[in-house]
C-alpha positions as CSV (number, residue, x, y, z in Angstrom):
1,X,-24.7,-58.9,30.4
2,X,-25.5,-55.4,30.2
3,X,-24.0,-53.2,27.2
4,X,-21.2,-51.2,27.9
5,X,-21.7,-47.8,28.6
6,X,-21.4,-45.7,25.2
7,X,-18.9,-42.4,25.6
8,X,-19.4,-39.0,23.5
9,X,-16.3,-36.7,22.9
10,X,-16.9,-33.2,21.5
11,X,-13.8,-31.9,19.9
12,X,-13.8,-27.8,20.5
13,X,-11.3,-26.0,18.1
14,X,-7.6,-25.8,19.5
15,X,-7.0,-21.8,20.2
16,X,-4.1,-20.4,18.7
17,X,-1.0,-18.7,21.2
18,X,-2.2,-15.7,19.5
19,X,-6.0,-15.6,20.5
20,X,-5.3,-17.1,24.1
21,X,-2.6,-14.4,24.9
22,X,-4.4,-11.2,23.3
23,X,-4.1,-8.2,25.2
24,X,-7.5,-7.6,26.0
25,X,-7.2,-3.8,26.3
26,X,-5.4,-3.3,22.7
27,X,-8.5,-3.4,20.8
28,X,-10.5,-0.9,23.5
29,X,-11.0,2.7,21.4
30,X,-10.6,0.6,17.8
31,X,-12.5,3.6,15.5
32,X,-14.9,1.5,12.8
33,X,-16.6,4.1,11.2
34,X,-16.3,8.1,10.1
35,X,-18.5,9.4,12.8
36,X,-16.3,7.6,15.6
37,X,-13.5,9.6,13.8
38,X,-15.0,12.5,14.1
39,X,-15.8,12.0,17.5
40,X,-12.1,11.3,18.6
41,X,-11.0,14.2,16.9
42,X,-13.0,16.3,19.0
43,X,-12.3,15.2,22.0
44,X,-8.9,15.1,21.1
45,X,-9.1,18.9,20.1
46,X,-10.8,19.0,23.9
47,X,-14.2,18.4,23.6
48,X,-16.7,18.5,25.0
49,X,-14.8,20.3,27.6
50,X,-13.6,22.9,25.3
51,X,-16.5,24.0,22.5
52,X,-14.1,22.9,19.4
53,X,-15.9,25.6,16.7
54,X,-15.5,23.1,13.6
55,X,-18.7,22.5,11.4
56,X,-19.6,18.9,10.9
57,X,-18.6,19.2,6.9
58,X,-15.1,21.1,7.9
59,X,-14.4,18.2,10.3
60,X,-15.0,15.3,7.3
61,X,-13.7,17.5,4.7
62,X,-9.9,17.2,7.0
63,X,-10.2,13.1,7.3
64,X,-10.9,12.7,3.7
65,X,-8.2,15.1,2.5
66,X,-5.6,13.7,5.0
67,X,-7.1,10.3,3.9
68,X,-6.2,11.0,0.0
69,X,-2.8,12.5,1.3
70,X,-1.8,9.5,3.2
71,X,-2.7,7.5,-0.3
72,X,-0.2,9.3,-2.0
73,X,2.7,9.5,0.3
74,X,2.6,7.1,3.1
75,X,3.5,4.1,0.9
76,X,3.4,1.1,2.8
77,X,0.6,1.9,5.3
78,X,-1.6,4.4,3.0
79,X,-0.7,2.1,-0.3
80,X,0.4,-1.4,0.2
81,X,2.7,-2.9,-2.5
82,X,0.5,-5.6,-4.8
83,X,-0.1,-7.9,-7.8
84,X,-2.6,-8.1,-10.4
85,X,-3.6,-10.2,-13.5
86,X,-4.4,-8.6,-16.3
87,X,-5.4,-9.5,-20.2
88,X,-4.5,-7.3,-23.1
89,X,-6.1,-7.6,-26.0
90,X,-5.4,-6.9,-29.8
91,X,-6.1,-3.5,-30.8
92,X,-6.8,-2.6,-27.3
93,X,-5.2,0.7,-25.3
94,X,-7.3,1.9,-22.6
95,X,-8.3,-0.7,-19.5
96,X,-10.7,0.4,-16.7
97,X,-9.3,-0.6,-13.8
98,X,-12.1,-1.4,-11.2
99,X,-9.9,-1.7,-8.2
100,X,-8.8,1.4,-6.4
101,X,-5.2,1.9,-7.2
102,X,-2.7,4.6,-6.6
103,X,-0.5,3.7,-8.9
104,X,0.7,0.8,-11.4
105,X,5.0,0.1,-11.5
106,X,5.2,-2.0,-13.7
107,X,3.5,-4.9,-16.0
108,X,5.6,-8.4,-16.7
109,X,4.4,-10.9,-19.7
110,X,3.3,-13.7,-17.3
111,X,4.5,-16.3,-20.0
112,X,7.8,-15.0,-20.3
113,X,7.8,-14.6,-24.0
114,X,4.4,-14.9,-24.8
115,X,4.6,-19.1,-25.5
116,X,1.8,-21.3,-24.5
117,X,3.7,-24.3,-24.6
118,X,6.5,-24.0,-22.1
119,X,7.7,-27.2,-22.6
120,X,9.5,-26.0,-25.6
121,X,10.4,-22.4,-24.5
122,X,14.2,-21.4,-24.0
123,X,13.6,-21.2,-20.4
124,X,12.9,-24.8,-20.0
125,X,15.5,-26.0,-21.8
126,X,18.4,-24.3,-20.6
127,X,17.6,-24.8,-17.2
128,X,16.5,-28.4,-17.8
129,X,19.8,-28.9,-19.5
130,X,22.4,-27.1,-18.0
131,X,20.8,-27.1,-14.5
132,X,19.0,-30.8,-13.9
133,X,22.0,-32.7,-15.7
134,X,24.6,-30.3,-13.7
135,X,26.2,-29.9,-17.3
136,X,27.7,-26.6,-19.2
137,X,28.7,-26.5,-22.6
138,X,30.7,-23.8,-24.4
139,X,32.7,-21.0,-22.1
140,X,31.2,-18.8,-19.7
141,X,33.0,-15.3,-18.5
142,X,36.0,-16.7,-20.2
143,X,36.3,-20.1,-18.0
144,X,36.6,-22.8,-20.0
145,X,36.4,-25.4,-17.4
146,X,33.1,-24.7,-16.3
147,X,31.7,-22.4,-14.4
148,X,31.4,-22.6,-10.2
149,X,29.8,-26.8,-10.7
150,X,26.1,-26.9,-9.8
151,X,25.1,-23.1,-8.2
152,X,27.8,-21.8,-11.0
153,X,25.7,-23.3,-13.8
154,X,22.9,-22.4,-12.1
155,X,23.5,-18.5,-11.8
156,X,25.0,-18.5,-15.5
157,X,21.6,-19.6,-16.8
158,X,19.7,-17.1,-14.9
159,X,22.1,-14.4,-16.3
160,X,21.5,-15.5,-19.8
161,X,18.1,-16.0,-19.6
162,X,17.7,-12.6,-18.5
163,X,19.8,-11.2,-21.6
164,X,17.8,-13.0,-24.0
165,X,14.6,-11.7,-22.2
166,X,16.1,-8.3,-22.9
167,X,16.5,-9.0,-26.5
168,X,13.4,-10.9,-27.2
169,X,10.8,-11.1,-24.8
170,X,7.5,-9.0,-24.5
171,X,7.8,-5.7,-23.1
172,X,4.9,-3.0,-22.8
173,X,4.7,0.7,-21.4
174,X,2.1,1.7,-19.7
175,X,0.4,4.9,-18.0
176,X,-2.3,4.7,-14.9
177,X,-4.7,7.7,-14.3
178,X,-5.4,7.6,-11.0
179,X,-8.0,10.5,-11.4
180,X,-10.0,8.2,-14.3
181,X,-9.3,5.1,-12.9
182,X,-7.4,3.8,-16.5
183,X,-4.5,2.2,-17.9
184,X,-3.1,3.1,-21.0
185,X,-1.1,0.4,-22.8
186,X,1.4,0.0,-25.8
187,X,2.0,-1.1,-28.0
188,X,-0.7,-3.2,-28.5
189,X,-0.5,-7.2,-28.8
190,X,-0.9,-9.5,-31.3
191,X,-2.7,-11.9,-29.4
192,X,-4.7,-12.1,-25.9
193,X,-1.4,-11.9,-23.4
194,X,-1.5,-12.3,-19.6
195,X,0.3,-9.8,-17.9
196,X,1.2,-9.2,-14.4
197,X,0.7,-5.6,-12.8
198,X,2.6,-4.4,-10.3
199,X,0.2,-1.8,-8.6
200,X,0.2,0.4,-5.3
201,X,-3.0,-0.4,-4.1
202,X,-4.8,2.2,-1.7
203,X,-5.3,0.6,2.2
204,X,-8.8,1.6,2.9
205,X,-10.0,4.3,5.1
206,X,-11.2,2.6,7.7
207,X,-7.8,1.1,8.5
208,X,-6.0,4.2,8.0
209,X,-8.2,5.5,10.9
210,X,-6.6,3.3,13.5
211,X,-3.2,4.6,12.5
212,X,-1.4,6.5,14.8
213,X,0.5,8.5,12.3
214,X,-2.8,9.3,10.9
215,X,-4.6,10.1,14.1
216,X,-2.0,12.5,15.2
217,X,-2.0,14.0,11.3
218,X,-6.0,14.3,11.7
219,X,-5.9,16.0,15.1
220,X,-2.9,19.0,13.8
221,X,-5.0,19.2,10.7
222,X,-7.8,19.7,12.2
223,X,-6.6,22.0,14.8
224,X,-5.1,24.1,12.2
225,X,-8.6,24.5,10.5
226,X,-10.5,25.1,13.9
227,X,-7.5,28.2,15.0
228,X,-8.2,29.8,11.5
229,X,-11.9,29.9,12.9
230,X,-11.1,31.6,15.6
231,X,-8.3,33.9,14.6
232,X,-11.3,36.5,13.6
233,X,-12.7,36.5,17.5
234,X,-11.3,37.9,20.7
235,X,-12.2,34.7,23.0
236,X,-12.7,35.3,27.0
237,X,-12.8,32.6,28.8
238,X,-14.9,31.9,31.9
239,X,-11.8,32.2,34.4
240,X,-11.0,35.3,33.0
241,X,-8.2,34.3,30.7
242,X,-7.6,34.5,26.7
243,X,-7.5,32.0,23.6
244,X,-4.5,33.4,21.8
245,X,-5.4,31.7,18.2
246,X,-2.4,32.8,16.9
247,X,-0.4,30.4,19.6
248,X,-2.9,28.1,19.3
249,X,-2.1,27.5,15.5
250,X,1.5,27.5,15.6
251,X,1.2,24.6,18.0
252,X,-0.7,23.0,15.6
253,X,0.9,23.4,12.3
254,X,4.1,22.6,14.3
255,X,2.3,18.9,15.1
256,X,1.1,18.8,11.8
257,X,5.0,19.2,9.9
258,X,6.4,17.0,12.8
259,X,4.1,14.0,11.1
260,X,4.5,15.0,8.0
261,X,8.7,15.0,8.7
262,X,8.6,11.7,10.1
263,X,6.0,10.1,6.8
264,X,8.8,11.7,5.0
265,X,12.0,10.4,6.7
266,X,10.1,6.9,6.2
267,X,10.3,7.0,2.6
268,X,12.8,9.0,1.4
269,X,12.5,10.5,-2.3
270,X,9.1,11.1,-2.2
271,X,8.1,15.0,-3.0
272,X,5.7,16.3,-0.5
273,X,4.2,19.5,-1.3
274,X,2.6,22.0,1.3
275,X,-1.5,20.7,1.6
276,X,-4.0,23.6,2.3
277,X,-5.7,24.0,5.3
């Protein structure tokens, strides 16, 4: 009787909704690289129909400092909200911080209030004790029958263990240079403590490059700095007409506050102040 015939299956990787429906043109004209910035500028600006009179160091000089600019201000595309772990030391006030930040917020003790053993801490117990056994001794906000049963108990705890955070936990200041790249810290701690940074970190470059915010603030940026080329020259054009530089730049810096209006109007209280050009 012959054997029966053996069957191989090969198993290919199930494709998500995502990579089966993608738009295949999206992704067309995705800029990887400074050059291919540069170039989309230009042709924006109208080359190589038009000769756009910007040297090759004016034209990087505009992406990096609308690069910078967008670290600063556009919070949430340019900086991204963040965490970070960080170990302070005894005796210790000054931490290079190797990852490029904007700016720190804030640092939390990640141990609450500094104990190892959190079996024994305040937080553990009272939420053990009033929350796990659904119990609540003593009054709360004057109510001496309890306090709203289970969620009631639970939001009382929370409210007290933030008071006696206030009065008795950890708490450390703190100053980030963004220009030396250093954190500044007191006062200092008695023992190695974990803290948790929360830090504005800086989206990098070549993201920022495919945003269209950015685009349009690269292109009036750079238009501004090509017109102030020109305002010194009388320019004829080969059908007869005139480049009115003037015009030209007025249209530009008009683009250029329209963008800078709408970064605003996205994050309200944040100062902008007028960027040279």
């Amino acid at each position: 009787m012959p054997a029966p015939e053996r069957k191989t299956y090969t198993q290919t990787p199930k494709q998500s909704p995502y990579c089966a429906n993608r738009d295949m043109i999206t992704p067309l004209g995705t800029i990887t690289n400074l050059e291919e910035m540069k170039h989309f500028v230009l042709t924006s600006l109208g080359s190589p129909v038009i000769c756009v009179e910007l040297s090759d160091e004016q034209l990087t000089n505009v992406i990096i400092q609308a690069v910078k600019f967008c670290h600063k201000y556009y919070n949430g595309t340019g900086s991204y909200l963040d965490y970070i772990k960080l170990t302070l030391f005894p005796g210790c006030t000054h931490y290079k911080i190797c990852q490029d930040l904007q700016d720190v917020i804030d640092l939390e003790v990640s141990s609450w209030l500094g104990d190892i053993n959190q079996m024994f801490t305040i937080p553990h117990s009272m939420l053990y004790h009033q929350t796990m056994n659904f119990t609540f001794t003593g009054q709360c906000y004057g109510n001496n029958t309890g306090y709203g049963d289970i969620l009631g108990n639970w939001e009382a705890s929370l409210v007290y263990l933030k008071e006696f955070k206030n009065n008795f936990g950890e708490f450390y200041q703190s100053r980030y240079n963004n220009l030396t790249k250093e954190l500044s810290v007191w006062p200092t701690p008695k023992k190695h403590t974990d803290v948790l940074m929360k830090v504005y970190k800086k989206e990098k470059a070549i993201n920022l490059f495919n945003d269209i915010d950015f685009q349009r603030l690269v292109i009036a940026w750079a238009g501004m700095r090509w017109t102030m080329n020109l305002r010194k020259f009388n320019m004829q054009l080969a059908g007869g007409g005139t480049l009115n530089a003037d015009s030209m730049y007025g249209s530009f810096k008009e683009d250029y506050d329209k963008v800078v209006e709408q970064i605003s109007g996205e994050f309200p209280g944040v100062a902008f102040v007028e960027m040279s050009h």
